[in-house]
Structure formats: C-alpha cells, structure tokens
C-alpha atoms as one frame of an Amber mdcrd trajectory, in Angstrom:
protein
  -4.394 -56.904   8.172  -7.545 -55.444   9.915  -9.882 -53.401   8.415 -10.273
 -49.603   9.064 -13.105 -48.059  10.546 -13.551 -45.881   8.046 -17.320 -44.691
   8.132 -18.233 -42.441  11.208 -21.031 -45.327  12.449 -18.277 -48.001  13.381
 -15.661 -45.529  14.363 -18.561 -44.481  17.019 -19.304 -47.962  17.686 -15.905
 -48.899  18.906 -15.836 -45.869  20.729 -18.523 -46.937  22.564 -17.289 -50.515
  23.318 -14.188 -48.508  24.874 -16.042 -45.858  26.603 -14.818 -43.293  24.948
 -16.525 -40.460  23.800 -16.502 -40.445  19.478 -15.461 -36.576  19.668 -14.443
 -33.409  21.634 -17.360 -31.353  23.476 -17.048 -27.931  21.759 -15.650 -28.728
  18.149 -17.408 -27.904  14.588 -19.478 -30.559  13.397 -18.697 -32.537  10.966
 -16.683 -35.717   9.503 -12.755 -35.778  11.260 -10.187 -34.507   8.979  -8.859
 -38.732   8.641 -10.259 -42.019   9.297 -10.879 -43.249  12.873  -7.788 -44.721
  14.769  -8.305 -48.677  14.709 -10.593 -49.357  17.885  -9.300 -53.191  18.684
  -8.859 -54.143  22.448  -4.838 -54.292  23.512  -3.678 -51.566  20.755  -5.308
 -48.113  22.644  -4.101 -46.634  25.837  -5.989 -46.431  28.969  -7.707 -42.819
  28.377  -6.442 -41.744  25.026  -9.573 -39.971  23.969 -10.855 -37.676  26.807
 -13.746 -35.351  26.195 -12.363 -32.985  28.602  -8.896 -31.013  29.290  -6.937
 -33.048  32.059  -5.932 -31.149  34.813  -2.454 -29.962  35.067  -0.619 -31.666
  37.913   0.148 -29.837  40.782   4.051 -29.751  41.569   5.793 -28.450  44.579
   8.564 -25.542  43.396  12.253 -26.259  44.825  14.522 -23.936  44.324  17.416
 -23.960  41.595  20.672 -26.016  42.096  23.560 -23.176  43.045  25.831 -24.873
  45.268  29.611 -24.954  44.820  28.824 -28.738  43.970  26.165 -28.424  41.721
  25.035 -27.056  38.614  26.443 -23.357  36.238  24.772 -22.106  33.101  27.843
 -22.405  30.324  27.679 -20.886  26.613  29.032 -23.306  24.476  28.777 -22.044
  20.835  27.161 -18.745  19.704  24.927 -17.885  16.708  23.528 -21.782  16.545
  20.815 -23.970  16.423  19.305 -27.456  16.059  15.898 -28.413  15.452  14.085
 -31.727  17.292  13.826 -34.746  14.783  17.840 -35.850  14.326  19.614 -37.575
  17.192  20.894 -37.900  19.068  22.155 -34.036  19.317  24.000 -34.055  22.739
  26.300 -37.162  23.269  27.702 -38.258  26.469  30.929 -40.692  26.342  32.931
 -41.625  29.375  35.343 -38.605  28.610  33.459 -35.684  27.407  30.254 -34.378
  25.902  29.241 -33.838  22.370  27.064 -31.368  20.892  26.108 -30.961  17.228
  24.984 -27.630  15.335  24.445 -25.187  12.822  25.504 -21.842  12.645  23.654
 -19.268  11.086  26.010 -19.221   8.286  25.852 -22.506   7.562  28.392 -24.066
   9.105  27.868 -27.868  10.223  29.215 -27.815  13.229  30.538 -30.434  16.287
  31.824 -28.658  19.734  33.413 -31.464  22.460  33.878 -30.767  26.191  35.476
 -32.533  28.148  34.655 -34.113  31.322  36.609 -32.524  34.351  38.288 -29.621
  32.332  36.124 -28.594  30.261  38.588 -28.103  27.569  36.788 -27.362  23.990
  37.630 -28.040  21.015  35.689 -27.757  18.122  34.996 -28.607  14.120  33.299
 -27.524  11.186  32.419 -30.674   9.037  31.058 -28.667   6.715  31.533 -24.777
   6.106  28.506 -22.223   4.878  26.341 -25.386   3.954  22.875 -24.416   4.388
  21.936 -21.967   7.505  18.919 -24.360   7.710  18.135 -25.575  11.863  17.414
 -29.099  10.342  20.979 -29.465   9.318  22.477 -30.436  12.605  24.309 -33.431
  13.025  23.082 -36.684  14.463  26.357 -38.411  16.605  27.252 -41.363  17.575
  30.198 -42.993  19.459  31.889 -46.275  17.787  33.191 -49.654  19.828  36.557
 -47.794  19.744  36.106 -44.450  20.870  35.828 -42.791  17.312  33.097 -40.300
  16.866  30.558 -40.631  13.641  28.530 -37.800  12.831  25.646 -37.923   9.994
  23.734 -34.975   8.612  22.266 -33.708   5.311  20.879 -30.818   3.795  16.784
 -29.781   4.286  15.058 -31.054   1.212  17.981 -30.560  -0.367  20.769 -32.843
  -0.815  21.723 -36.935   0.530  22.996 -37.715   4.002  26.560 -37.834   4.495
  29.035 -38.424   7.462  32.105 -38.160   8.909  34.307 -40.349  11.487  36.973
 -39.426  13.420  40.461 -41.108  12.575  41.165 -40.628  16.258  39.187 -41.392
  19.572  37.551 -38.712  21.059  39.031 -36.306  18.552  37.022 -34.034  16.438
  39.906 -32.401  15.156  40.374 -35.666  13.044  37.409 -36.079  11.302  38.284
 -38.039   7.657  36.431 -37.598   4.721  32.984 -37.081   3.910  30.754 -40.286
   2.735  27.755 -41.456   1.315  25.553 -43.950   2.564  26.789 -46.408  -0.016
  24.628 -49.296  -0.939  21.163 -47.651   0.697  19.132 -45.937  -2.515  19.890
 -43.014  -0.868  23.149 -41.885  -2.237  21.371 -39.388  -4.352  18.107 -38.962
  -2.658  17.635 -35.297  -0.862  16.580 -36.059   2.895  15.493 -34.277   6.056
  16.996 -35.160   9.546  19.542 -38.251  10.869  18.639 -40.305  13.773  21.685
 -42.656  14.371  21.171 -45.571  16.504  22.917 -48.784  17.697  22.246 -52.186
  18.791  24.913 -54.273  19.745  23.017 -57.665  19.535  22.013 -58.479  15.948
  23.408 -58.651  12.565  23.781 -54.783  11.843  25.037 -52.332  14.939  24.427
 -49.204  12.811  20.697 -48.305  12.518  20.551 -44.949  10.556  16.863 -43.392
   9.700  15.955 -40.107   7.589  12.989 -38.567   5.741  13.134 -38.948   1.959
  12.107 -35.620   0.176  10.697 -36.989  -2.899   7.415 -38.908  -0.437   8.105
 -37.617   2.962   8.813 -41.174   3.625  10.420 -42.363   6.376  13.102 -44.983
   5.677  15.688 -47.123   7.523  19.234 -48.760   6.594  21.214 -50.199   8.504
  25.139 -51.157   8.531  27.607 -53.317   9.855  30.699 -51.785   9.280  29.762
 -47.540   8.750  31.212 -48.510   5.259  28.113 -50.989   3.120  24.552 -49.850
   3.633  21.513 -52.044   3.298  18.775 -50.781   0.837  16.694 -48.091   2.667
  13.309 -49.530   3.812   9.887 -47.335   3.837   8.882 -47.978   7.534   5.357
 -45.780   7.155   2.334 -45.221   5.116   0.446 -41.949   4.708  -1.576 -41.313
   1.886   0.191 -37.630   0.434   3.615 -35.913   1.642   1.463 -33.853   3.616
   0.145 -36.198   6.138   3.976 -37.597   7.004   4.290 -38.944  10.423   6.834
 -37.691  12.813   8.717 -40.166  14.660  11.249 -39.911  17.378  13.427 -43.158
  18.249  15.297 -44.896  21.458  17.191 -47.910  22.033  18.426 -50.371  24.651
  21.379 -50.454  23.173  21.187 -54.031  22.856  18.249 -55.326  20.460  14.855
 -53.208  20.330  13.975 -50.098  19.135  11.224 -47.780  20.579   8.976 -45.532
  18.414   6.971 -43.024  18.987   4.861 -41.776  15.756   2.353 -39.593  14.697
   0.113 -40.466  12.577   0.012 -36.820  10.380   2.321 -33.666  10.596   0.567
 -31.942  13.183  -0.879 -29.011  11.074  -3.595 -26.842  12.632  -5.879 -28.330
  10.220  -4.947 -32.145  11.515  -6.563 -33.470  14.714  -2.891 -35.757  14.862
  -3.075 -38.542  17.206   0.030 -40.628  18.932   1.008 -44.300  18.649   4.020
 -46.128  20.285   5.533 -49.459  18.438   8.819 -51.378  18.756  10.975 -53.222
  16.735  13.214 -56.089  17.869  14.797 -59.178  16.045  13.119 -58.154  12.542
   9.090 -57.809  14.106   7.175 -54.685  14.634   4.908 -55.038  17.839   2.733
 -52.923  19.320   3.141 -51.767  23.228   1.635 -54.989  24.566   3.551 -57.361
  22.413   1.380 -58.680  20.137   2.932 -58.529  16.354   1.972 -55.647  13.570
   3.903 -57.327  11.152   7.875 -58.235  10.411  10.692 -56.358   8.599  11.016
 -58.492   5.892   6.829 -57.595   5.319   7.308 -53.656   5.544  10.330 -53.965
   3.174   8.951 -56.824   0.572  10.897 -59.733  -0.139  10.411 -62.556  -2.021
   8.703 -61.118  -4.753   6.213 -59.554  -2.320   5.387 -55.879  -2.548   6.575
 -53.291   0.299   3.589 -53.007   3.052   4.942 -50.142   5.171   3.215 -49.741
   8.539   0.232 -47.797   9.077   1.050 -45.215  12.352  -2.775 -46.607  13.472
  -1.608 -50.513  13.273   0.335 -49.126  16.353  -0.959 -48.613  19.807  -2.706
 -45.780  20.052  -1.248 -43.524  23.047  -3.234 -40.475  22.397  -6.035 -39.548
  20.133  -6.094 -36.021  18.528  -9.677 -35.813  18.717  -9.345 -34.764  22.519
 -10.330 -31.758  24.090  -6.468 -31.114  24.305  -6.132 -31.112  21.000  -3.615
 -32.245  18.174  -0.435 -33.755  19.130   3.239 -33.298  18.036   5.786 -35.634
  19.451   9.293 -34.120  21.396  10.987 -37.510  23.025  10.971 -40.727  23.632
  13.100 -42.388  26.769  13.718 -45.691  28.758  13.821 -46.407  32.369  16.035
 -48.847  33.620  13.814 -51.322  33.489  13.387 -50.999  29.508  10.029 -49.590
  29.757   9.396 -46.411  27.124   8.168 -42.991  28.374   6.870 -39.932  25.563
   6.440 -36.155  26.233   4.431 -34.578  23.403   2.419 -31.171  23.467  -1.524
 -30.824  22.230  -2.391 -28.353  20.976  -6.018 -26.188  20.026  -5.871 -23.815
  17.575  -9.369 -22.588  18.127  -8.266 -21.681  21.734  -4.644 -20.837  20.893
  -4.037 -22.948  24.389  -1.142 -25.476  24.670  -0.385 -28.438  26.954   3.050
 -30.428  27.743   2.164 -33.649  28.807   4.286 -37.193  29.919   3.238 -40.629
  28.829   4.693 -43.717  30.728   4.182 -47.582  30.048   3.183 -49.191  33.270
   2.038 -52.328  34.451  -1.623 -51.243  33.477  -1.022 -49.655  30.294  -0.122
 -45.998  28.685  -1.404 -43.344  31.605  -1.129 -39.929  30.470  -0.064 -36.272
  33.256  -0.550 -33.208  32.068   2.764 -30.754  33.447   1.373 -27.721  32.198
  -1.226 -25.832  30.089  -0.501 -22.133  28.751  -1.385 -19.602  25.736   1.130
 -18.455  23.399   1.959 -19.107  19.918   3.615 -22.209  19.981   5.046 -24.598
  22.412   8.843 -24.189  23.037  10.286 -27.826  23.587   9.979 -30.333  26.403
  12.525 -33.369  26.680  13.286 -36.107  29.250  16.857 -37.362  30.648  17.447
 -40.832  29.233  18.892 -42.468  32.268  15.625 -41.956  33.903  12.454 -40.377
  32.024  11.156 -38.959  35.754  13.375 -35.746  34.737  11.964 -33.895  31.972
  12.824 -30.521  31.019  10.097 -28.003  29.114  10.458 -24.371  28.521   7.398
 -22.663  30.219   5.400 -19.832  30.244   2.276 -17.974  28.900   4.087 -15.014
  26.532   6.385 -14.921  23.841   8.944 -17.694  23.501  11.688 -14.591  24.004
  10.092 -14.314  27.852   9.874 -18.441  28.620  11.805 -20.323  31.042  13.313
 -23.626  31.117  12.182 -25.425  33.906  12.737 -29.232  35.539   9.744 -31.249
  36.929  10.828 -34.557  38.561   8.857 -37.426  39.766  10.557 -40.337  41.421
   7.329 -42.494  42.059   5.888 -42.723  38.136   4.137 -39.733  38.042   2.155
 -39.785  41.104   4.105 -36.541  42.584   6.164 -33.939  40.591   8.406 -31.041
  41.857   9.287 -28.250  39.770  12.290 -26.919  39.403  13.523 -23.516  37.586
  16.704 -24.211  35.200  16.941 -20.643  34.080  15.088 -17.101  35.529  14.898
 -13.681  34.584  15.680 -14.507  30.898  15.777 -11.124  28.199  16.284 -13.437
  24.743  13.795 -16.816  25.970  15.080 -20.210  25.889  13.519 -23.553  23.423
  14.894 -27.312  22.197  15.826 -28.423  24.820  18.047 -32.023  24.709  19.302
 -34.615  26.970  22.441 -36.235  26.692  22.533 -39.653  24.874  24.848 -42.277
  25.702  26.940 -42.078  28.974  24.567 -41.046  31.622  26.889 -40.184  34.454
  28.908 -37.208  33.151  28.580 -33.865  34.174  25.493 -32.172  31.372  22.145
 -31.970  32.629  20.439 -30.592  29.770  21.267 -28.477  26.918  18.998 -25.701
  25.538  18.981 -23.056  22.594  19.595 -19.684  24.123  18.686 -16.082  22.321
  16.853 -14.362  19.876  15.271 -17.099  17.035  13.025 -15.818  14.388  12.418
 -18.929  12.039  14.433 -22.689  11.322  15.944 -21.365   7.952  17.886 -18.545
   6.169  20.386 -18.430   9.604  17.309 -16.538  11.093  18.546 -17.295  14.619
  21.152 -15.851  17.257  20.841 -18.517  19.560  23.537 -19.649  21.439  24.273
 -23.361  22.815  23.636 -23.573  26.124  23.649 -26.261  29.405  23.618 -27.095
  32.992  26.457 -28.264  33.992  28.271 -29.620  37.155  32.218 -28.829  35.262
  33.347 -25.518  34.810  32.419 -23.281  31.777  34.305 -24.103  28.828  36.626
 -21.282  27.029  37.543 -20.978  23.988  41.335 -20.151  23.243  42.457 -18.698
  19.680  46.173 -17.971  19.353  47.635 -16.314  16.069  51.654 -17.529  15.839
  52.998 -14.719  13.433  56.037 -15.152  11.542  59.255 -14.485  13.974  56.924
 -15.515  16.726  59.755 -17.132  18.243  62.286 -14.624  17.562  60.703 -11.687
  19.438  57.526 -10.837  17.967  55.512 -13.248  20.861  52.149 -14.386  20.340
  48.826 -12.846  20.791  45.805 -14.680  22.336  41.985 -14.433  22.815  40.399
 -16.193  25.651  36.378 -16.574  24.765  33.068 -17.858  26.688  32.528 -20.839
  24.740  33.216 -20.569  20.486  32.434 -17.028  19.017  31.324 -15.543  22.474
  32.236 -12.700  24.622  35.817 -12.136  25.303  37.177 -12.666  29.061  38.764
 -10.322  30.955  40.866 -11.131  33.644  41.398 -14.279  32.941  45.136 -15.934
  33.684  47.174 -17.360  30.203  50.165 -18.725  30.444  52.982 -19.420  28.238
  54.680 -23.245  28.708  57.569 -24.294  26.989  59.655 -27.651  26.771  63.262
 -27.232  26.468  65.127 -29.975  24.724  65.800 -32.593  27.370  63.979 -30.802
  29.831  60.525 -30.951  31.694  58.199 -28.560  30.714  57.340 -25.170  33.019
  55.591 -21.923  32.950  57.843 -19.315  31.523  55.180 -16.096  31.893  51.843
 -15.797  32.384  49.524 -12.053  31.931  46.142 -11.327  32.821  43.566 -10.966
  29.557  42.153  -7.295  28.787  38.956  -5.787  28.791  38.282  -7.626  25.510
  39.982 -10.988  26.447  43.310 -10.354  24.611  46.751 -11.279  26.245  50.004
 -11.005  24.540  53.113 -12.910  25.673  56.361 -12.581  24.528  58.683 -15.371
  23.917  61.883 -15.289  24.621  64.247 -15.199  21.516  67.419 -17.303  22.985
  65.469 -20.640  23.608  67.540 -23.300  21.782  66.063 -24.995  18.371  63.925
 -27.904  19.412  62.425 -26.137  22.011  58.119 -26.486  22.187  55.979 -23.594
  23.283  52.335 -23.482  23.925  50.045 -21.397  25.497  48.001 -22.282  28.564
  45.052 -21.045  30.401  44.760 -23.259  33.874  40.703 -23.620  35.048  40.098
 -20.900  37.656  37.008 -19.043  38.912  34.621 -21.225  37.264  35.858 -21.348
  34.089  37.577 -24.597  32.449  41.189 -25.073  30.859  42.110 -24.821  27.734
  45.367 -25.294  25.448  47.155 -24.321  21.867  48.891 -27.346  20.481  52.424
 -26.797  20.950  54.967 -25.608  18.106  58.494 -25.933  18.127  60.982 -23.345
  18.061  62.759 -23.605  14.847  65.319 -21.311  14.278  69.220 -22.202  15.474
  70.659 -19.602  17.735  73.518 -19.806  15.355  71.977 -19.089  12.205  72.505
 -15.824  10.240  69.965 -13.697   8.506  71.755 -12.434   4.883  69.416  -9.002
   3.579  69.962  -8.171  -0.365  69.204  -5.236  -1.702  69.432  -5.659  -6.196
  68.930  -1.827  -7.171  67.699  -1.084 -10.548  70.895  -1.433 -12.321  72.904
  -3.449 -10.706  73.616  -5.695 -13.241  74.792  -2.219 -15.109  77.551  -1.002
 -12.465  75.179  -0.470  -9.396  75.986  -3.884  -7.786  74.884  -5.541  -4.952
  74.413  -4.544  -1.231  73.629  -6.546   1.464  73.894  -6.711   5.236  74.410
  -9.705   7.422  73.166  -9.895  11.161  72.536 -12.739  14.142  68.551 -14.376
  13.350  68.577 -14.603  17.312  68.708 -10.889  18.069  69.397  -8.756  15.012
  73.173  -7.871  16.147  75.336  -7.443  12.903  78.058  -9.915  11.730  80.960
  -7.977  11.665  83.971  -9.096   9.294  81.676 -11.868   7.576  82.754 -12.823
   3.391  80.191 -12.538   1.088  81.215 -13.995  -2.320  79.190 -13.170  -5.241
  78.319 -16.343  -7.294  77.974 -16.358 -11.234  76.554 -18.648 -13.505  76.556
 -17.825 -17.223  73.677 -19.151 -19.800  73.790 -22.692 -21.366  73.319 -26.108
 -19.949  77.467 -26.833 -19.806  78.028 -23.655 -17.358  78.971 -24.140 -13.420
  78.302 -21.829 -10.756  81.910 -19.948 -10.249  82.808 -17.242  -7.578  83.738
 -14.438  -8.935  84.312 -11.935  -5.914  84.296 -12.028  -2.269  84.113  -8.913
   0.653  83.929  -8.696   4.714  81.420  -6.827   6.275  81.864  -3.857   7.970
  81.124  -3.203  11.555  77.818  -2.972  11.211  77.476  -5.878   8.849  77.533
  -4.412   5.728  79.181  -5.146   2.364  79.039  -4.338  -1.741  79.866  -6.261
  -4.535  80.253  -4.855  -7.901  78.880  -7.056 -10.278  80.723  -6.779 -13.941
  78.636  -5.501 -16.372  79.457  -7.651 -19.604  78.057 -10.326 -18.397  75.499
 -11.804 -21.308  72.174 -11.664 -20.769  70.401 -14.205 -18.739  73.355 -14.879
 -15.826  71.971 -15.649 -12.647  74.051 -13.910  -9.536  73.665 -14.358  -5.832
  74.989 -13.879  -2.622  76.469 -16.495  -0.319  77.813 -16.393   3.223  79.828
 -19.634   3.383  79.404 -21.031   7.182  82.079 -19.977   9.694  82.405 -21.743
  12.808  80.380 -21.371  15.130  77.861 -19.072  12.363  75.709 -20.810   9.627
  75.854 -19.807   6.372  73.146 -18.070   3.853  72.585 -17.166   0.620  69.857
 -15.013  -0.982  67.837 -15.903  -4.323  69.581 -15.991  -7.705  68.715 -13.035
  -9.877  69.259 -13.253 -13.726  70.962 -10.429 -16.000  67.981  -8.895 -17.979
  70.743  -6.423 -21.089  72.673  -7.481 -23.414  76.404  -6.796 -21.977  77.442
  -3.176 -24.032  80.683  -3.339 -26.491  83.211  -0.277 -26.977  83.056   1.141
 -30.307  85.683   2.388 -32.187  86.776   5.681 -32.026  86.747   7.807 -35.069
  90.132   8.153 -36.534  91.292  12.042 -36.990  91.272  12.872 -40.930  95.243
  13.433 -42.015  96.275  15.125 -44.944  97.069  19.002 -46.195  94.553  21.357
 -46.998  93.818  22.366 -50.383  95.134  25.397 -50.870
C-alpha cells in the first residue's frame, strides 16, 4: 500500500507535478481539515482541483412535454418521503413501476402502478415504524417476477425484508426476515442499497451503514435466505468522517462506486473518488487494482484492510474553489461507462453548484449545470438507461419556491438543453429518482412534492410525485357493509393517488358475474364533490354470484378495481328474529317473527317448534311445542315454567320446500322451577263455650 502524503510539503509537491494548484484562492490559511488525497499518476481526474469556479454551462430552454402523447404530473402517495442513500427507490419491471416510502406516521410503505392502466395498489410492510425519511425501502425484482423489499430503522434497529409470495403482487408480501448469517442480525443500520449481478457466485449484493462505526459493509446472498458475513468495505478514522457512497451495476458482474471520502459537513473540504468492483478486485477508474475482496474482508488469518476512499481515483477534490462535495447518483451508459452528479458546496459564500462527471476516453471531465444561493441543494439525479438526462431541482430561494428541471445532452456533455419538469410550484419540489431496472416503461422521474421541514419525527407533507406518459393512478377504497348484498349497496371513494384528494366526477361502476354467466356492468354513478359514489346492489342476484366495483380509465386518469366478493346469501333462505323478554322462562315466553332474507316479506303460516333440553349429560334435545305464523310472520311460544334451572330452549324453523330452515341461539333457564305449597287446612272443632 502507498504511503500518504501526509505533511503539507509533499502534498504541494505532487500538486505541482500535476499542475494543480495545492489550495483554493480566497480560503483561511492554514493546514486542510484531512490529509492530502494520494497524488499518483492514473488515480486523479483530469481537473479535479481547480483554483477557480467553473463556469456554468450554457443550455438552450425547450419547452415542457404536454402533448396528448407525452408526459402528466401524477400524485402517487401523500404525506411521504424518502431520503437519497437506499436504492434503488423507484423500480421499473416489464409490467409496472415500484416506488418505496415512508409516511409521516411511520408507515413503511410500497405503492405499484402499473404499466398501461395505471391501476395502484399498495402495502404497508410495516405500520407506524419510525416517521424517519431514511426508512424507505430499497426494491428489487427476483428471476421470477417476485418483488423483495429491504429496509431498517435510522440508527435504530437491523435490516429486514420482505418478498412477495406472488409476482408482481405487493398485496402478498410474506413474512418479515433477517439477514441471517451476515453479523448483522442484531446490528442497528442506516439505509439498503440492493443490487444484483447475475454472473458470479452470489446474485444478491445487499449494502448498509452499521451504527455502532458508521461503517459501511456488504453481504451478499445466493438464495435471499443465507447471508455471507458482512464485510467493512471503508476506512475513516471516527464515525464522523463516514464516507457516503452511492452504487450501480451492469447487472451482470461489476459494481460502480462513487464515495466520498468524509460526510460532507461544512467543516469538511470532502472530496470524490470513483472505484469498481468485479470478480472479487477493487480497481480504480483506469483499471489498475486497489486491492481484492478477500484483502478488505481478511482471510486466512489476515486482518480486515478496508479501503481507503483516497486509494480510489480521485474525481473531485474538495479543496476547489467550488467547494465540498456530497454525492447524489451514480449511472451507466450503454456502453458500461459510469457517470456521477454531486453538488459543491461553500459555506463561506452560502453558493451551491450541481455538477455531472462522465468517464471518457480521456479520463473523468467535470460540467457545471448550475450555480445558485440558498440553503441547501435540493437533489439532482440521472436516468439510468442513459446518464445524458439528469434531473435537479433549481433555483436561488427557498427549497418551497424550486423547480425540477431536465438538462439533456446527447453528445457527452458538449451541448445541454434545459428543460422545465414542473413551474409555478407553491410547496417546492427535492429527491428526485430515476427508475431502476426496466428502462422502457412509462416513469420519467419521480420527485418529493410539498411542504418538508426536516428527515425525522414525520416532519414532512410531501407527496410522491412523477412524470409520466400513463394516466394518473386512482386510488379506489370500497367499504362492503354487512347486508351489502341484500340491499344496503356499497359505498366507494375514488382518490388521486393513496390518501389524496377525492375525485369528483369520476365514472364507477358496479360488475357482477352471474353463475354461469359472463360478467357485465350492472350500474354505474358519477362520484360527488368529495369523490364518494354509492351503488346499490340488487338483492335477487342468485348465491354464487361475484360483484366488484369498477372505475374504467377516462379523462386522464387510470383504472382501478375492488377484488370481487361473492354473493352469499340463497334467495331461499329465511331470516328467524327472537325476541327472550325478561321472564320468559317465568310465563312470558318466546316471540319471534319469520320473514324472506331476500327482501324482508314475512313467512306467513311457517311452524316454529320450541326445542328443550334439560340439564345432565344423558338428556336429548326434545320438541316440546310447535305454532304457524301469522300473516305477518309472527308467532309465540309459551315456554313451561318448571323447567329446572339450567335448560337450554330455542327456536327452530324446520325447512319447507322450497324455504330453508333457521333456528336462533339456545338460551338457558336461569330460576329454580317454583313448587305449590300446601294450603292451610281450615281449623274444625266447637267453640268453647
């Protein structure tokens, strides 16, 4: 390993071998904050230390995408967040797209759209967890179409997943589980990045930050069931100078990094290095070998030697006159080759840049999109089927009053036009993210959209946004009471996206499948003011029969479904109504009335027996009396009072042809039966005289 240039002499002599200025015109004097980066020839990027700002390119404004073809603004889930370090966040498969959140309550959340429809549906993997931004899910689809999805608690508990039993299905995720055989099963972590190679011994390549060092490990798995010890894949010298790292694939065998070399505090000048790893080495960007896995992990007796962030090749050095740097995304093109977008920032100035890296023939070369004060940067992010599209929020005021906005190169960076995403925003826009996986669906981008105070406590009312060519999904709620199906009907809300506003005027319809039949549209009513619709169902449809309620995609808005529940009830079953007055096991008796379940009508000239059992294990059930109803299906027993205490009566309509029968619940005696007493006998006799 090569020595660090640790005293301010050599880290300005190999400066000067580079041509690079040692430090930033217009800083405070002094020693830097950490040692030099490593100065050696094939490890630093062409212009990583500049001594002054680099100009912001200039990019020719198009205006927006709002053809009937092209691109809508859709809400996809209200009061929720994610933050930038798990992924990926926004999965693409070849039937829909999957985002991962956190509501401000807590919930760990998992919405799916589909492709075409736009149909929703939507899970909770874990309710009022911790309203904590970092919490968001990392996802991931399997070989077979199931979806994984990994998160964990800030700081505060292990990493856990779930997989769907189903494909596609997030309505089927199974049960929660640990990442068995890692170290980690009760280590707290920060952040998931799932990723997945399909050349190789393990496909599953899961990394986190452990809490107790701020380290960031790796394990890997073949299966989603065993997990390899975790391995420490960077050194820093206290928790509080942990890189931050942001990972790609191919999909096939390497791995792209992108790390800094400190946590970008205003007190840390953090620089920017790129590294890969592929069949068990760590290289730098020009190939040549930092060291292998088996090194940074130990083995053989051999103690752990994680990787320094400035073994790497240096892409951009902190000490600039742009300032610090904190890392957003890392891409490929389809050639393989890796492109970054970070922001640098100055605290002295308060001044922020967005700027895209791309590895080229010649090395690292560095554009600046845009420069602006404010507080802190909002987010910038590239597509990952070609890293020419990136997506930053602009503008110089509060992040409540910034944009999101496209700039687009389609000759590396040697022309840009700019693009606005969103305009005349109240609430401000930030995190942006790209679909992963399946690059040819319908999601541009997808953005955090609303009010957002702070990552934890549920401080946030942002909303899930995106561009997208599909219509807007809806959300559909239905509540099914009790005697739905026997006149009562259902009632329906028809939302944009989960939790948002309700819809007016939008078209539901109710479908139903009679047995042997196709299925057809029965009714269908316009929503309300509030996006509530209420249809009735008709009473008479034979047992057997499925019902479901339907809202087709119209007017920009996608479909959306109930599952469908079958009608129950027979037409020819009876409804039997008791009524046990206090007493009636005294002389009251029993009344009761007996009517149609499919309409209410009353069974006229219907028997009702009462049914006795007496107390003790050698006693049968015996009828003891038996009445019609009356024309309007109504009928009294008497029930004999000296029955013992502890007899169990109840009423039974034996079935008639073509009726069904019923009975009610048994009720037991609660007195002891009474007994005559004697009569006094007269006194006889004669009277004294």
């Amino acid at each position: 390993m090569r020595r660090r240039t640790t005293t301010m002499l050599v880290a300005v002599l190999g400066t000067a071998l580079l041509g690079l200025a040692p430090a930033a015109p217009g800083r405070a004097a002094g020693p830097d904050p950490l040692p030099e980066p490593y100065m050696t020839r094939g490890d630093v990027a062409r212009g990583a230390l500049s001594s002054t700002r680099q100009p912001v390119v200039r990019a020719r404004t198009v205006a927006p995408r709002r053809t009937a073809t092209s691109t809508r603004t859709a809400r996809v889930v209200t009061s929720s967040a994610w933050s930038w370090y798990m992924d990926p966040r926004v999965l693409g498969t070849s039937t829909a797209t999957y985002l991962s959140s956190v509501r401000n309550n807590g919930d760990i959340q998992v919405t799916r759209v589909a492709r075409g429809s736009a149909e929703l549906s939507h899970a909770v993997l874990h309710a009022r967890f911790q309203p904590d931004d970092h919490n968001a899910p990392s996802l991931t689809e399997l070989p077979d179409g199931r979806i994984a999805a990994f998160w964990n608690g800030h700081a505060a508990v292990p990493a856990r997943y779930r997989v769907t039993e189903q494909a596609g299905d997030v309505t089927t995720f199974g049960p929660t589980q640990r990442l068995v055989g890692s170290g980690l099963e009760r280590d707290r972590v920060t952040y998931t990045v799932m990723l997945q190679l399909s050349e190789g011994a393990y496909r599953y390549h899961l990394f986190t930050r452990r809490a107790v060092d701020n380290a960031w490990v790796m394990t890997r798995s073949k299966d989603l069931v065993r997990w390899t010890p975790a391995v420490r894949l960077f050194d820093h010298p206290t928790r509080e100078n942990a890189p931050y790292p942001k990972f790609v694939t191919d999909g096939r065998r390497t791995i792209h990094v992108a790390v800094s070399d400190t946590m970008a505090t205003p007190t840390q000048l953090s620089s920017m290095y790129h590294l890969t790893l592929a069949d068990g080495v760590f290289r730098r960007s020009d190939g040549s070998t930092i060291r292998t896995l088996s090194e940074v992990a130990g083995s053989g007796g051999t103690a752990p030697r994680p990787i320094d962030p400035r073994e790497a090749t240096l892409v951009y050095d902190g000490r600039s006159a742009d300032g610090r740097a904190r890392i957003y995304d890392i891409a490929l093109d389809a050639a393989g080759r890796p492109a970054l977008v970070l922001t640098t920032g100055d605290v002295a100035t308060d001044m922020w840049t967005y700027k895209w890296f791309r590895l080229g023939a010649g090395g690292w070369a560095a554009t600046t999109l845009d420069r602006a004060p404010g507080p802190q940067p909002s987010g910038i992010t590239m597509r990952h089927d070609d890293p020419g599209r990136v997506f930053l929020v602009q503008g110089p005021g509060s992040v409540g009053e910034r944009e999101l906005v496209e700039y687009r190169t389609a000759d590396e960076g040697q022309t840009w036009q700019r693009r606005p995403v969103t305009s005349g925003s109240t609430q401000g826009n930030r995190t942006p993210a790209t679909p992963w996986g399946a690059q040819d669906g319908p999601v541009d981008v997808a953005w955090l959209a609303g009010p957002y105070t702070t990552f934890n406590n549920g401080l946030w009312d942002t909303t899930v946004t995106m561009s997208t060519s599909d219509p807007a999904p809806v959300d559909l709620t239905s509540t099914w009471p009790i005697g739905w199906a026997r006149g009562k009907g259902i009632t329906s809300t028809i939302t944009e996206g989960v939790g948002g506003r309700g819809l007016p005027g939008v078209r539901a319809r109710l479908m139903a499948r009679l047995p042997g039949q196709p299925e057809r549209a029965m009714s269908s009513r316009l929503t309300g003011a509030d996006g509530s619709v209420h249809l009735a169902v008709n009473r008479y449809y034979p047992r057997g029969t499925r019902v479901r309620v339907d809202v087709p995609s119209a007017g920009g808005w996608g479909s959306a479904t109930t599952t469908a529940a079958a009608v129950e009830t027979d037409t020819t079953a009876i409804d039997l109504d008791s009524t046990w007055r206090t007493g009636w096991d005294r002389g009251v008796g029993v009344s009761a009335s007996v009517t149609a379940r499919r309409d209410g009508s009353p069974r006229a000239g219907t028997p009702a027996w009462l049914l006795v059992r007496k107390p003790g294990t050698d006693q049968q059930e015996f009828r003891t009396g038996s009445r019609l109803t009356d024309a309007a299906g109504s009928v009294h027993l008497p029930v004999n009072r000296y029955y013992p205490k502890g007899t169990r009566v109840r009423l039974h309509v034996p079935a008639q042809a073509p009726w069904g029968s019923a009975t009610s619940s048994s009720h037991r005696t609660g007195s002891e039966p009474r007994r005559h007493a004697p009569r006094p006998r007269a006194l006889t006799g004669s009277r004294g005289r």
